[in-house]
C-alpha positions as CSV (number, residue, x, y, z in Angstrom):
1,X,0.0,0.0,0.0
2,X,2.8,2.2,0.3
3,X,4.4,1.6,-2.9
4,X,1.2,2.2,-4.2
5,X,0.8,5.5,-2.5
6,X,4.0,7.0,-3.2
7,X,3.9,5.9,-7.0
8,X,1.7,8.9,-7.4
9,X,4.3,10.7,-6.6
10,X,3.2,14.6,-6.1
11,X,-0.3,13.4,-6.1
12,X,0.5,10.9,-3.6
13,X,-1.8,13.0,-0.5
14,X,-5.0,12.8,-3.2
15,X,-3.8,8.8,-3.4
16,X,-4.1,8.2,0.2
17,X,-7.1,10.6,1.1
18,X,-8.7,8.1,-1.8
19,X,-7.5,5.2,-0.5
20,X,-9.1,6.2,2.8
21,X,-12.4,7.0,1.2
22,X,-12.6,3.4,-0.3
23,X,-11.2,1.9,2.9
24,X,-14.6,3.2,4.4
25,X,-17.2,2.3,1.4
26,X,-15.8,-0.9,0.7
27,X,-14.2,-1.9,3.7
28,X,-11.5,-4.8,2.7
29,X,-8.2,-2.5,4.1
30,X,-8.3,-2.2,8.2
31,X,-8.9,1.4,8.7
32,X,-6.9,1.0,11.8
33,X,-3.7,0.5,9.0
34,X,-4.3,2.6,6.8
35,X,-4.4,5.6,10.0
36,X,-0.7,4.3,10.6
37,X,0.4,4.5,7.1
38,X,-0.7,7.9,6.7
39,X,1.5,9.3,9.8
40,X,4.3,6.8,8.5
41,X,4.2,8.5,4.9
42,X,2.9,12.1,5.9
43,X,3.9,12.7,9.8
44,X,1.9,12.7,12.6
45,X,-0.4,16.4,11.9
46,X,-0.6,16.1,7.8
47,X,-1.2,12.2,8.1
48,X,-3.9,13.0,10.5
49,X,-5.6,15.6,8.5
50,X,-5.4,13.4,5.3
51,X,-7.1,10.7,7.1
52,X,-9.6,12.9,8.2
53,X,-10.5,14.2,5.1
54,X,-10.8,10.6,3.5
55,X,-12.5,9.2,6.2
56,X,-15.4,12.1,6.3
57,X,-15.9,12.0,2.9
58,X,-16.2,8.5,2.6
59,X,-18.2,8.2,5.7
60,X,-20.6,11.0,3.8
61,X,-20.7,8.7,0.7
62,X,-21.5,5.4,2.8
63,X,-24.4,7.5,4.6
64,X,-25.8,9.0,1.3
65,X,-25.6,5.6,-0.4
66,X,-27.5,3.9,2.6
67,X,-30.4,7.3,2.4
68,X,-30.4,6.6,-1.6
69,X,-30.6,2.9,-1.8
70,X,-32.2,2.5,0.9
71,X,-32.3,-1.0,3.0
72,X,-32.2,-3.4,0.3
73,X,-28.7,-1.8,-0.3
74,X,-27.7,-1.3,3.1
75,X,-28.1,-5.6,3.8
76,X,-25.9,-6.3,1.0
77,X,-23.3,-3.8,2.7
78,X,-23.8,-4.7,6.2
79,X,-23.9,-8.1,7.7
80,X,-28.0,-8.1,8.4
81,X,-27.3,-9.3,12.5
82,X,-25.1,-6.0,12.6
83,X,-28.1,-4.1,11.0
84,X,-30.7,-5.7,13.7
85,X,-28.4,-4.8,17.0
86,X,-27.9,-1.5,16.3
87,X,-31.4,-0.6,14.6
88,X,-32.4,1.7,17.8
89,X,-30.0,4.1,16.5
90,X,-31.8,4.7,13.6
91,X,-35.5,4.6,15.2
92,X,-34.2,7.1,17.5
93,X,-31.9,9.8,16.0
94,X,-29.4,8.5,18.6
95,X,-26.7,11.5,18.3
96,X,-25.0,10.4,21.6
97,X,-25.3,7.1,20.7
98,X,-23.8,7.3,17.4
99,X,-21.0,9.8,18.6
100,X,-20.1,7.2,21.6
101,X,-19.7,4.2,18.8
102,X,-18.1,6.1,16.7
103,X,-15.4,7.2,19.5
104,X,-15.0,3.8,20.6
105,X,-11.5,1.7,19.1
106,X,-12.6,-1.2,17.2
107,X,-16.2,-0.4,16.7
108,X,-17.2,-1.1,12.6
109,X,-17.8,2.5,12.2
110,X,-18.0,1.7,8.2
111,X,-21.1,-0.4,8.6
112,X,-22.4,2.5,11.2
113,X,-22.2,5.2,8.1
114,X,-24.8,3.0,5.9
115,X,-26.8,2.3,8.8
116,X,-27.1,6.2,9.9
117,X,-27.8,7.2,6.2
118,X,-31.4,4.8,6.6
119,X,-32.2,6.9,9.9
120,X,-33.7,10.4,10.2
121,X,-30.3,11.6,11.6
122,X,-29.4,15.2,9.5
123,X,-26.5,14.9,7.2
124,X,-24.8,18.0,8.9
125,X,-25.3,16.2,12.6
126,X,-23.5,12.7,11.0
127,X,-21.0,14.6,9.9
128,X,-20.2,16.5,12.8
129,X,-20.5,13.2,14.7
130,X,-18.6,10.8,12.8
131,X,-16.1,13.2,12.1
132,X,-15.5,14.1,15.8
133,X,-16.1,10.6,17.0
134,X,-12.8,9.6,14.9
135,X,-10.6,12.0,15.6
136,X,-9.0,10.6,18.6
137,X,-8.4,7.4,17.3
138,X,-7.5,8.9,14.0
139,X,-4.4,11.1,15.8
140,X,-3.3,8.0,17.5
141,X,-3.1,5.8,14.1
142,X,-1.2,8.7,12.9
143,X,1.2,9.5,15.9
144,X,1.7,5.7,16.2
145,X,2.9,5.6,12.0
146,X,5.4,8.8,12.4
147,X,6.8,7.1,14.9
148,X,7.1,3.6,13.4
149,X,8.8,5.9,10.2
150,X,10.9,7.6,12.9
151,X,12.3,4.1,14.5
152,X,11.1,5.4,18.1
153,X,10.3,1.9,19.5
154,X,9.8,3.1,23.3
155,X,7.1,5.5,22.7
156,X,5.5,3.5,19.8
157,X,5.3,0.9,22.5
158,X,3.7,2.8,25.1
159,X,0.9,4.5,22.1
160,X,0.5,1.0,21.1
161,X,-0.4,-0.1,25.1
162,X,-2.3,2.3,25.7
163,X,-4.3,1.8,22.4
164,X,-4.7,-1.9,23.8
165,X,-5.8,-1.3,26.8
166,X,-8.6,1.2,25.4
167,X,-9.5,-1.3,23.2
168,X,-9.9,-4.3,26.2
169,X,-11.4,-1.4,28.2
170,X,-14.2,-0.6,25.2
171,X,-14.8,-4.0,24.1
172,X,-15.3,-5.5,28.2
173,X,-17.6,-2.6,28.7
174,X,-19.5,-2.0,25.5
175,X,-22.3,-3.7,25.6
176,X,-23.1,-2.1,29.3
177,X,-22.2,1.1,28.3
178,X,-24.6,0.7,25.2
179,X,-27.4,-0.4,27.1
180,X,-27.0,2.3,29.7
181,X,-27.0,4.9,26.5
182,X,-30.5,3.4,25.6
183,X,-31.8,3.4,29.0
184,X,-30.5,7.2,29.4
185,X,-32.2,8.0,26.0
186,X,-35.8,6.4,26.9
187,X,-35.9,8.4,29.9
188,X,-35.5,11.6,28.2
């Protein structure tokens, strides 16, 4: 990947931004490795901003395909037991809930675009939400790549421990934190 990147030479920002973009519509490149290559090829603040931008306009793209198509797209997109567990975000406008998946390490957040373009949720509010969500993890990815690039083994190892124990943290208390989220948002 790269090779492939830096083959466009000049152009090679556009390449990544785009490679970022499909990473998030079609989903067969980790996100979580393409965030490190971009602060491995670009530094830390550029690689961040170029993920940024790819991952916000494809994130728009995956939510105004699902809105378009409609559900029938959506299920051929998203594995339809992914669709079912998380439908009370779309019943509900959820914006905390969507901003709290989107924030959490790990999370499919590409399968959340599609699902948020079939709910009621404003383009403007996704995009504020799945932007922010991401940006944490997306600095990370790109902190952890400059300093893979830069051959700084000690602190890559302590970004990369912290980023694990985030992820054991969010994936041990997900499902808890989720349901509390729905509990919180019926009562309101």
């Amino acid at each position: 990947i790269i090779d492939l990147i830096n083959s466009f030479g000049p152009l090679s920002a556009l390449a990544f931004i785009g490679i970022q973009i499909l990473q998030v519509m079609v989903a067969p490149i980790p996100g979580e490795l393409t965030g490190i290559i971009g602060g491995y090829l670009f530094g830390p603040l550029p690689g961040f901003l170029y993920s940024t931008v790819g991952l916000t306009l494809g994130s728009w793209a995956a939510f105004a395909l699902g809105r378009f198509f409609g559900l029938p797209f959506v299920e051929k997109a998203v594995k339809p037991d992914f669709i079912r567990k998380y439908d009370y975000v779309m019943e509900h406008q959820g914006v905390l809930i969507s901003f709290v998946l989107f924030l959490m390490p790990g999370f499919p957040k590409d399968y959340l675009c599609y699902i948020l373009g079939l709910s009621h949720l404003h383009l403007w509010k996704f995009l504020v939400v799945s932007t922010v969500g991401r940006l944490f993890g997306t600095a990370l990815l790109s902190f952890s790549g400059s300093l893979a690039r830069a051959h700084q083994i000690a602190p890559l190892v302590m970004v990369l421990a912290f980023t694990v124990f985030i992820l054991i943290i969010t994936f041990l208390y997900r499902e808890r934190l989720l349901a509390w989220l729905k509990r919180r948002h019926h009562l309101s």
